[in-house]
N, C-alpha and C positions, 0 to 999 in steps of 0.2 A: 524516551524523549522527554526532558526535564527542563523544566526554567520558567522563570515567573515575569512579568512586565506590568506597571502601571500602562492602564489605558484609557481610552475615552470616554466615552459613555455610551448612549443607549441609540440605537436606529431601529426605527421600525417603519415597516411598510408591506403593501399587500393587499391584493386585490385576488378576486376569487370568482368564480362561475357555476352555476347551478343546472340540473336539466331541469327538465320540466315534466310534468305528468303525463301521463298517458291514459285516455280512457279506455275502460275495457268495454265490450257489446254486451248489453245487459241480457241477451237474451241464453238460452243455455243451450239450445241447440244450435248457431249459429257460433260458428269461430271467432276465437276473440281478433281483433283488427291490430297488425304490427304498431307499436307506439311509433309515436311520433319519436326523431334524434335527438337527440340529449345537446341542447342548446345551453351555452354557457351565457349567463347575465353579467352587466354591468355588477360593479358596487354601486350605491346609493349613496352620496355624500350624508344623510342620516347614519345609513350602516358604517361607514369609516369613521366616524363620529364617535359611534358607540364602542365601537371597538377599539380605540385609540386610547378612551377611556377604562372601558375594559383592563388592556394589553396594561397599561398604567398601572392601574390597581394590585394587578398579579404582580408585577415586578416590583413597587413597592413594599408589598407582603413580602416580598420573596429578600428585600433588602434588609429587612429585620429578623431573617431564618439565617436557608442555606447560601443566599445571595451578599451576603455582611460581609461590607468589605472588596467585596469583588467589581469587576469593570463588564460591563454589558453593553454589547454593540446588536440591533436588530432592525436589518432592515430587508421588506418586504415588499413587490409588485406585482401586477398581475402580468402574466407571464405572457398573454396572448397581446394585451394591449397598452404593457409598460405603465400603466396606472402608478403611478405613486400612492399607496396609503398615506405611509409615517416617512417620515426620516430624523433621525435624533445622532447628528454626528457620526454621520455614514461614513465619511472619510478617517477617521481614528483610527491609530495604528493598533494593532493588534497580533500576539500570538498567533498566526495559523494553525499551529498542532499540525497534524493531515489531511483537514483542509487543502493545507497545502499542494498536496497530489493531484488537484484539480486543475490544477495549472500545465504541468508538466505532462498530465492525460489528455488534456482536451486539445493542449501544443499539438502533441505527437497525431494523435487523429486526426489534426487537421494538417499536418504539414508530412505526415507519412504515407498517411488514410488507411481506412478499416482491414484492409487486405495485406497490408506491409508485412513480412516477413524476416526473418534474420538467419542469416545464412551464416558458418560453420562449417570448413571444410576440411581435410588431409588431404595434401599432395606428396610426392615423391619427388624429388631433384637429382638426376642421375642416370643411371642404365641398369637395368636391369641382365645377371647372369645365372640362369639357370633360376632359382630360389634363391639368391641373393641381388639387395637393392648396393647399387657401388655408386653413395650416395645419403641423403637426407629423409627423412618422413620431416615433416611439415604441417601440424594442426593451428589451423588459424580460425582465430574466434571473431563472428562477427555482431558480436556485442547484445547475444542471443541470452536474456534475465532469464528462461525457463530450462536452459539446458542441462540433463542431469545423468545421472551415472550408467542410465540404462540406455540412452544414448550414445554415449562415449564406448558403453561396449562393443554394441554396432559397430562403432566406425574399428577396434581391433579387428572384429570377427570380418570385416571387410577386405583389412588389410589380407588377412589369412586367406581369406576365396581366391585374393587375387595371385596366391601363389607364393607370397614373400614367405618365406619363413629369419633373416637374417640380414638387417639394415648392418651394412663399414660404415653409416655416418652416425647420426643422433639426430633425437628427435629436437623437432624444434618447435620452439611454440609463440606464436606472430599473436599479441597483443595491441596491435598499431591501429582497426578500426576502428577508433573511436576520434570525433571530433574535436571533444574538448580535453585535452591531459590533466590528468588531477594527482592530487598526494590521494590517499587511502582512504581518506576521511576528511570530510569536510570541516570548516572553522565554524566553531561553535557546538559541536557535538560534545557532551560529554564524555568524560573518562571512562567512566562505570558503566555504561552505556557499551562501552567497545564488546566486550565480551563477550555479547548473546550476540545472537543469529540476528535481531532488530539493527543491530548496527556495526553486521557486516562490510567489508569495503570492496567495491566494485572495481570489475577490470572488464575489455570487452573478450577475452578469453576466459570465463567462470565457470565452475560447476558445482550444483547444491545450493544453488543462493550463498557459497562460500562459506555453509557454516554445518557443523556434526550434528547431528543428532544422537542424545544423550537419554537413556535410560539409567533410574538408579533406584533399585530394589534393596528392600533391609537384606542384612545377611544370617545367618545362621540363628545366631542370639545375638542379644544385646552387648555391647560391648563389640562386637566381632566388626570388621567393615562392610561396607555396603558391597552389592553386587552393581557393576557398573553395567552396561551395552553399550559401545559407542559404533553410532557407522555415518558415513562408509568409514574404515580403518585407514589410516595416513600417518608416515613418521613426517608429515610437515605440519603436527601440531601434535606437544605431551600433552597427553589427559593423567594428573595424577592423583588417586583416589585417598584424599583425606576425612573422607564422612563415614563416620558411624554408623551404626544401630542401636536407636534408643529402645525404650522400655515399650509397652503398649500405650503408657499413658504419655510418654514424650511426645512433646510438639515439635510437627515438622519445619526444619529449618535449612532442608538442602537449599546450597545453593553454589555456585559459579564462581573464580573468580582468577586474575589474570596479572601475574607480577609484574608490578611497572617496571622492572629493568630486565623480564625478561617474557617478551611479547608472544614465544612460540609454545608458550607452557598453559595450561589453565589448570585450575585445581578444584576438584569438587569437594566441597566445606559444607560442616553441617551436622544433623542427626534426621534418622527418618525414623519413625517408629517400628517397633515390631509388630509385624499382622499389618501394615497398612494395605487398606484396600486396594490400593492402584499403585505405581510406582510411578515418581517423579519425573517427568518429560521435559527435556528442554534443547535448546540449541544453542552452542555456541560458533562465533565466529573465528576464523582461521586467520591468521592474519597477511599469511603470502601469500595469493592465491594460483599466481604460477606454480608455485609449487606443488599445491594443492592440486591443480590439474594434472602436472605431469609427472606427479607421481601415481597417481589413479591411471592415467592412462599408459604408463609404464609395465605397471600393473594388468591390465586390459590384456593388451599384449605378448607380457610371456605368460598368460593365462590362455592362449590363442597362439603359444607356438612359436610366436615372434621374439627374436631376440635383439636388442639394440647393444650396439658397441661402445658408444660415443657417448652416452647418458647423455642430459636433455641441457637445450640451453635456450636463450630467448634470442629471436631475430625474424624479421618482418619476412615476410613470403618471398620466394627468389621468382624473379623472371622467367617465362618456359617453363612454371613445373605444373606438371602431369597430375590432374585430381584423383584420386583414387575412389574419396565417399564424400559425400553432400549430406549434409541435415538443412531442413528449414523448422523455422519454431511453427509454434501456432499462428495462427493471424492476428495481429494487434489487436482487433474488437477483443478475443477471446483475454490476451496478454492484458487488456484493460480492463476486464472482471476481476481477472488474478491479481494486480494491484489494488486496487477500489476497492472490493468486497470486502479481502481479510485486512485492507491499510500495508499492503508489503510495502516494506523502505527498500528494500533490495533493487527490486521491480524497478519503484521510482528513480530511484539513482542511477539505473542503468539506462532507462531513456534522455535523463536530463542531460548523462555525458552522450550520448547518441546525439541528441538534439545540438550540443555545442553549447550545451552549457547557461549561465545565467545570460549572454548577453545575449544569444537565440531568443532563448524566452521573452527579454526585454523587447528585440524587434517583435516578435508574435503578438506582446500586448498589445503595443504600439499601435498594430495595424487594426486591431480586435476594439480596438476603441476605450484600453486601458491608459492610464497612464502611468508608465514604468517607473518613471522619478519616486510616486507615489508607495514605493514597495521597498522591498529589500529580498534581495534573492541571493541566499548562499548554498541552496540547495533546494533538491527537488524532492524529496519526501516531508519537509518540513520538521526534521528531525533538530536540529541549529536551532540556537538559543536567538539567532542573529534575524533568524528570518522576522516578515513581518509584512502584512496585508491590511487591506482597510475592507469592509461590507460591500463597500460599491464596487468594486473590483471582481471579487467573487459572484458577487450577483450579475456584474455586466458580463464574466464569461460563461458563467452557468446559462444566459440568455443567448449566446453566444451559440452554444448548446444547443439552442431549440432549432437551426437548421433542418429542413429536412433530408438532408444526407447524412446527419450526425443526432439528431433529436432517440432515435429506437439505440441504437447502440449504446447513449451516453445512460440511457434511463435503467437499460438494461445489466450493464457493468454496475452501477451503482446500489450500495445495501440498499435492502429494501423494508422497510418497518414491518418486523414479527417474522418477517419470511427469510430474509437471507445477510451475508455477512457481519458486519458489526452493528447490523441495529437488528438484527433476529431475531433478540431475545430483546428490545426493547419497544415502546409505545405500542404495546401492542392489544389495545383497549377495543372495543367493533369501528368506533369511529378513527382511528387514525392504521387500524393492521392495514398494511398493505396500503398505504397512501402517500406515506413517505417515502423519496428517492433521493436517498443525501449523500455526503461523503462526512462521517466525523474525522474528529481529530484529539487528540489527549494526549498530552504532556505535565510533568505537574504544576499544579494552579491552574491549570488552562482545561477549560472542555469547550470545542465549538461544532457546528453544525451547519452545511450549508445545500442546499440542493431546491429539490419540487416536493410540492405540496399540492395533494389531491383534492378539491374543498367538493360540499356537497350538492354547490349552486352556480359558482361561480366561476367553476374551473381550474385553470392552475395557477399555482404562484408559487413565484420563486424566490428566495430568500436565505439567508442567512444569519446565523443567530452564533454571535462570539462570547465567552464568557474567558477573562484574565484576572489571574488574582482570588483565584476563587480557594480557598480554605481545605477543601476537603475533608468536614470534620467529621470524623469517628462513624463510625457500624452505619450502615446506609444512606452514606450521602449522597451515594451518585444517584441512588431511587429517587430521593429529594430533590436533586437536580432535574433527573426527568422528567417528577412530578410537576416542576414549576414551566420547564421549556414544552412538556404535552400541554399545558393548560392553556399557555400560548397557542401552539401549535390548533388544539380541537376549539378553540372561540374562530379562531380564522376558519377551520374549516367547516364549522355548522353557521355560519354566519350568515343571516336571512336575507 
């Protein structure tokens, strides 16, 4: 996810909650007495004051460091009673990065709900004679982001129970649920981007997130090629092995990559040392993904018995036909961990076309108390050079959020500082582990942040912190970045 934008300036806001003490019975034979409930306080217009000045300071410092040059939007409230701290040009447009996924998750949860499902079926069309179907198989996808190969075996090994060994027709495979029709890739995605698994293109018939998984190991000695793994196995995309094995002392440089005049080929480039410790993992994207399935499940098939006549083709479900197997995915709460936690673009782009797309979403703000004008929406991972969000926006649906049909679920799917997905391994100091519940986002020049924040008095606040334009310079900057947005972060949350 790549691309830079001048932007506004700085928003800050934020209000926070504290418990309170509890005494204990001083006596030592006598049980100590349960504390009193952890009561959240006001801020104090003294403490906004100082913290406002605070917040100031830091990012000043921080504009003659890692922050030179860059565009910073931070705006914060108290999450229970809307408090306004700060605001410094809340409304400025801004990079979302993945961020952006907040939109198109908290959509889907409210206009699907926690339980929704995605269903994937195979029918037969026809009569069945003896072990022969005189007739069609039929897999239709209904727009199910997690469904994968060991699924799709299933529904062979189903067709085989039921007795078929031998389809006169061809399979076919009904790509029609989805609401919004799109080209493969959305406007504004980069080139070089296509190629890995990050910016795969969605259909609502997929499998594998639409993209290989690729191991590449040194080979024998130096000089020899590398050993490649690719799976699952498909002639609807060449892998063709142009990387080396360097020396022990050679730096690794495998990498991916995808001829512009000829989209079904990828080529693995590069040198990998000899003796390296681990071998290189990565994914690339597929770029037909019909194909992709129906050759996999082609596959499935006369692995299970079944022979097709007619090889496969695409057309929408027929009328009157008979299901043979059913999948349902996970339940959306769960499918909304699996985007959020690790940032999947796959995930996001497959709900955005479920949902209908950008102009869905525009009704959804609308109603949510956003306003849409205010945005730009060309996608639902936020993967597009095009997209573009302002603070207030984020933070009004992250508030949005705090329903209590939607507040555990939303908190729960989201990384969680020191503990889980993309912030697991960051701020993870005793005051902030485990207090932050965000969604990042990172493209380059662009790092932002937006979610809940645990304070140690005053409860919670919600906020978001954009940074565009930012440098990213040399051996530890993104530590430096941290350092400057935790310093933020832990003044607000020790704040008296």
């Amino acid at each position: 996810m790549f691309e830079y934008r001048r932007i506004g300036a700085l928003v800050l806001a934020l209000t926070l909650a504290a418990p309170i003490a509890a005494s204990a019975d001083a006596t030592a034979s006598a049980p100590a007495p349960a504390p009193p409930p952890i009561v959240s306080t006001r801020f104090s217009t003294a403490t906004v004051a100082k913290l406002r000045t605070r917040i100031a300071a830091i990012l000043a410092a921080a504009r003659t460091g890692e922050l030179r040059g860059a565009h910073v939007a931070f705006l914060a409230i108290d999450a229970k009673r809307g408090t306004l701290i700060d605001a410094v040009h809340p409304d400025g447009d801004f990079i979302p990065a993945s961020t952006f996924k907040l939109i198109v998750g908290s959509a889907s949860l409210d206009l699907l709900g926690a339980e929704h499902r995605f269903v994937t079926t195979l029918s037969s069309d026809g009569t069945r004679a003896g072990t022969a179907l005189h007739g069609d198989l039929i897999l239709r996808g209904g727009g199910d982001p997690t469904l994968d190969g060991k699924v799709l075996r299933e529904a062979a090994r189903a067709v085989a129970r039921s007795g078929i060994t031998r389809v006169d027709g061809a399979l076919l495979l009904d790509n029609t649920a989805f609401r919004y029709p799109s080209a493969l890739y959305r406007p504004g995605w980069a080139w070089d981007d296509l190629t890995y698994g990050y910016g795969a293109p969605t259909d609502a018939l997929s499998l594998d997130e639409n993209a290989l998984h690729i191991t590449v190991s040194p080979g024998a000695h130096p000089g020899s090629a590398v050993t490649l793994s690719v799976s699952p196995q498909t002639p609807s995309l060449q892998i063709e092995n142009h990387a080396i094995t360097g020396s022990s002392e050679a730096s690794d440089s495998i990498d991916a990559m995808r001829p512009w005049n000829d989209p079904n080929v990828v080529r693995i480039v590069g040198v990998i040392p000899q003796g390296a410790k681990a071998p290189d993992r990565f994914r690339v994207a597929v770029e037909n993904p019909q194909a992709f399935v129906g050759d996999a499940f082609l596959a499935d098939l006369e692995a299970n018995g079944v022979a097709i006549a007619a090889g496969m083709r695409t057309d929408p479900l027929p009328p009157h036909a008979t299901t043979i197997w059913e999948h349902r995915s996970p339940p959306l709460s769960t499918i909304l961990a699996r985007m959020w936690q690790p940032s999947d673009n796959f995930i996001a782009e497959m709900l955005f076309r479920h949902l209908g797309g950008a102009r869905a979403e525009r009704a959804w703000l609308r109603r949510v108390g956003v306003d849409p004008q205010r945005l730009t929406i060309v996608d639902g991972s936020g993967l597009s050079a095009y997209d573009r969000i302002t603070p207030r926006a984020l933070v009004r649906i992250l508030q949005y959020d705090r329903a209590p049909q939607r507040k555990a679920i939303v908190e729960a799917a989201l990384p969680l500082s020191g503990v889980r997905g993309t912030l697991k391994d960051r701020f993870r100091d005793p005051i902030l582990r485990g207090k932050i519940d965000a969604k990042t986002g990172s493209v380059n020049h662009v790092r932002t942040l937006a979610g809940y924040l645990q304070t140690e008095r005053h409860g919670t606040v919600t906020f978001a912190l954009l940074v565009n334009d930012w440098m990213d310079r040399g051996p530890g900057a993104m530590k430096r970045l941290d350092a400057v947005r935790g310093a933020i972060l832990r003044a607000i949350a020790t704040a008296p």
